[in-house]
N, C-alpha and C positions, 0 to 999 in steps of 0.2 A: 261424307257425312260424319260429324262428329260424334263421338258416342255421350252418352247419357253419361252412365254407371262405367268405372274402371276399374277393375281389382289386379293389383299384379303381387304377387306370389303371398299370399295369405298363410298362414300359420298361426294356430290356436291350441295350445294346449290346456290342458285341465288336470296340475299336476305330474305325473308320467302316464298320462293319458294322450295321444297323440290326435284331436277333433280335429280337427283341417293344416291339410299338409301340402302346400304349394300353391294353391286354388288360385288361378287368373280365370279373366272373364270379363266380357266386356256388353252392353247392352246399346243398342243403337236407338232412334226416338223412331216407334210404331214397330219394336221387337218385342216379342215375348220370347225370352229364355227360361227353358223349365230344368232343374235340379231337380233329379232322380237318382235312387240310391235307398240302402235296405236302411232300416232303422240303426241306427248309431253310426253313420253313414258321414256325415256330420254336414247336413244340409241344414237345419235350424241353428247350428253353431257360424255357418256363413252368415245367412242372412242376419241374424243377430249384430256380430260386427260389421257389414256394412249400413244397418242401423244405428251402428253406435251404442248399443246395448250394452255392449261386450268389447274389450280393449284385444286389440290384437296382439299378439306377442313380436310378429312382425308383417310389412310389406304393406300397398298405399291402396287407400279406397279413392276414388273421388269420384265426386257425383257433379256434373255439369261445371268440372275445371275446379271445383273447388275440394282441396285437401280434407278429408273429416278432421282426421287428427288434430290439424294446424290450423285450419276455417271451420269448426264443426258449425255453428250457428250461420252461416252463408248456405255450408254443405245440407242443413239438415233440412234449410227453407225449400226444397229443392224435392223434397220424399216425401211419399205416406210408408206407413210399414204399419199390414196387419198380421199380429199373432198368431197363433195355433188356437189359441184359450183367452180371446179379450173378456175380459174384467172389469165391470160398471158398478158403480154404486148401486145397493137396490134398490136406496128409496128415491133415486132420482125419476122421471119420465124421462120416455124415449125423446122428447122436444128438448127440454133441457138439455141434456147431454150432448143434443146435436147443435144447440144453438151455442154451448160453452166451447165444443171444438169449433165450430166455424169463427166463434169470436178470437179463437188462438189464432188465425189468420187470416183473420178482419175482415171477415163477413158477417155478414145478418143472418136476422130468421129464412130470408126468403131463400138462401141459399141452402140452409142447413135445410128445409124443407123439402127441398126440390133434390139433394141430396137422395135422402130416406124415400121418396116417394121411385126414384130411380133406382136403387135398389130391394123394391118390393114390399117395401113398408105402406100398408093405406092408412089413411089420416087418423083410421079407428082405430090405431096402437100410436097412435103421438102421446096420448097422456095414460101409457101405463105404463106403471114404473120399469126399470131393470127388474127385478127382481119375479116380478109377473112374466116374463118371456120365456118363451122355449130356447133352447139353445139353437135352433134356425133360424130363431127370429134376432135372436143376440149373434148370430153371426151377419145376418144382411144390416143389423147396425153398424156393427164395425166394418163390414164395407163400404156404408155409406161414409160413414169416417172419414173412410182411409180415399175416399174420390173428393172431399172438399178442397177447393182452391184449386184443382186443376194440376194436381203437381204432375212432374214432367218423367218421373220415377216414381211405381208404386212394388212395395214388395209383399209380397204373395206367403208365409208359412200357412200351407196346407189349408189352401181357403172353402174349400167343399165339404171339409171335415164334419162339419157339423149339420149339413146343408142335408134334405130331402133331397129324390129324386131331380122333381121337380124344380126345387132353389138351386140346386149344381147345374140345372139347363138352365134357369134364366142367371147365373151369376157369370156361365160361357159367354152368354148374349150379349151381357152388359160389360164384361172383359174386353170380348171381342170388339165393341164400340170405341172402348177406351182407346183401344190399340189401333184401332182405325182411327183415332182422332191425334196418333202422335205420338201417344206416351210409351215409356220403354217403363217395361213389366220381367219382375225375377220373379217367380215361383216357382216355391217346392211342391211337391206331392206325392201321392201314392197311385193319384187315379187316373188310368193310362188315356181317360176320357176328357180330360181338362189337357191333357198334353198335346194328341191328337187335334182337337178342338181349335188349340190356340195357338201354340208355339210352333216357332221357324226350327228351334234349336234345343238342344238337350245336352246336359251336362251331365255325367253320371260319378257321383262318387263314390266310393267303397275303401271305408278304416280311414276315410277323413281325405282321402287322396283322387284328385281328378285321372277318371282312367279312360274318359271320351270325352270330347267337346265337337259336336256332328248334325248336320244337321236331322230335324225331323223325319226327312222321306228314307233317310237313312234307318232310323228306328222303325219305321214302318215294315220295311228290307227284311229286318232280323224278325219283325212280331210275323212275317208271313213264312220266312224259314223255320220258326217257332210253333206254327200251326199243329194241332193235334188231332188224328181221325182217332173215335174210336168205333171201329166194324164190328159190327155181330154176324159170326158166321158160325153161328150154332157151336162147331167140333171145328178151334182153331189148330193149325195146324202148327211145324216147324215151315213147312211150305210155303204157309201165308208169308212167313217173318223172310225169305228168301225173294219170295216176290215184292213184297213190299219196296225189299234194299234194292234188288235189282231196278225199281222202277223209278229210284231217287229219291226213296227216304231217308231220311237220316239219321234214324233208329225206328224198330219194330218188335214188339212184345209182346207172349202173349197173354191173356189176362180173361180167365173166366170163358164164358161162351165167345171173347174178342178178341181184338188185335187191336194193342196201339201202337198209332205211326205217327211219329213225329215227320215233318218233312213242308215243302212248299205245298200250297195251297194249291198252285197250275199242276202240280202230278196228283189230284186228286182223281180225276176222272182215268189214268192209264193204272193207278193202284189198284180202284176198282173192279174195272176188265179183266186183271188179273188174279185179282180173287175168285169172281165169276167164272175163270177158265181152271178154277180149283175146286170149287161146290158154289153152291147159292149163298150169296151176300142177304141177310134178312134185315139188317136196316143198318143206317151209320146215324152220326151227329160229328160233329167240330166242336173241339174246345179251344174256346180263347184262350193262347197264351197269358199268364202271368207275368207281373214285372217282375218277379224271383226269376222268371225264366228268361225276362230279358236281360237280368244281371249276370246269368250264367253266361249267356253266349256273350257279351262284353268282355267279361274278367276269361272267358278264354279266348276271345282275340288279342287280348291284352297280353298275358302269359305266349299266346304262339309269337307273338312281334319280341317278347323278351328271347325267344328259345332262338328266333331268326337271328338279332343281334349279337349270340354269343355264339 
């Protein structure tokens, strides 16, 4: 299968600022690839140049065979790309606005409609201005947007950012459609719940440099070695923090009336027992891993494979 989206060895500076440093990446038609990474990471410096936004310093984008650099107008017929922060005129209506982009790729109203009413827009805010909208509602705009004409590439910067509970669940829904009808999808993000949701594959960068390119069940792996118990066992012990490691945790600590254990999730239940065989366990909870925390266990797998090589 041929791929969509092609990036081979991307570089972007900003000055003697080093934003993306080697970056390949490839997307196939019905992939989602998610770029994950801390802030200044340089995931909105990517998607930007394979937007076109942004001039690369070197290395080739191309989107369905065709060069940006040397075809951009062939390349660019080919993408949607939504922003972090779209920007509407205010005193345009939400109909306008969607009937001006559909007409950028010669469509009608009935499309630019049908558009907005698919990303969660009801007919009762077609005629109120930009300027009137909440920012979740100015973002399922520019969703709808970014779905007119079907293109065969849509790029994602941080699309739930703005988004309620609720509009991050139906914007999965309508992703997830997209991407069952074909389209190869890049997004970035923060939210390990759009990742999870949608994407095959995860690319992770840190100082602007690809340091995994893996699939998802893979990131799953690390969020469940990531897993955090914290036990209330009244009067924690050094004991607990011994039973814990002996039981396959991966660290243990104590903290207040507790123990925290980082560790797999399947040694949850033999941790346990072994508190119990210490004094009375009076209650637990789980915490979700963080993507801080999945960036640590990455950048040190990263670092152990340097240590292995040399």
């Amino acid at each position: 299968m041929t791929d969509v989206l092609r990036v081979d060895g991307l570089y972007k500076n900003y000055g003697d600022v080093k934003a993306v440093r080697g970056v390949s990446l490839a997307v196939a038609p019905g992939e989602v690839v998610a770029l994950l990474g801390p802030n200044g990471g340089g995931k909105t410096t990517t998607i930007r140049c394979i937007a076109g936004l942004l001039r690369a310093d070197s290395g080739i984008i191309s989107v369905n065979g065709f060069d940006l650099q040397r075809q951009y107008r062939d390349a660019r017929r080919q993408f949607s790309y939504l922003p972090q922060q779209a920007q509407f005129p205010a005193q345009l209506t939400v109909r306008e606005i969607a009937v001006f982009h559909a007409s950028l790729r010669g469509l009608g109203r009935d499309s630019a409609d049908k558009a907005l009413l698919a990303c969660g827009l009801a007919e009762s805010a077609f005629e109120r201005t930009s300027g009137q909208l909440s920012g979740g509602m100015r973002q399922r705009l520019a969703l709808a947007l970014s779905s007119l004409g079907d293109p065969d590439l849509m790029l994602f910067d941080e699309p739930t950012a703005n988004l309620d509970p609720q509009g991050a669940l139906d914007f999965r829904v309508t992703a997830a459609k997209w991407r069952d009808d074909g389209r190869a999808i890049l997004l970035s993000t923060h939210v390990l719940a759009d990742v999870e949701a949608l994407a095959s594959r995860v690319i992770v960068l840190v100082d602007g440099a690809p340091v995994a390119d893996e699939p998802v069940a893979r990131l799953r792996s690390r969020l469940s070695r990531t897993a955090r118990l914290r036990i209330n066992v009244g009067n924690p012990q050094p004991a607990h923090v011994e039973a814990a490691l002996a039981a396959g945790a991966l660290d243990a600590s104590l903290n207040c009336q507790s123990v925290l254990v980082t560790g797999c999730g399947t040694e949850r239940m033999e941790i346990l027992d072994r508190f119990r065989s210490i004094g009375p366990v009076l209650d637990f909870d789980t915490e979700r891993p963080t993507l801080e925390d999945v960036y640590v266990q990455y950048l040190k797998g990263a670092e152990e494979a340097d240590n292995e090589e040399e």
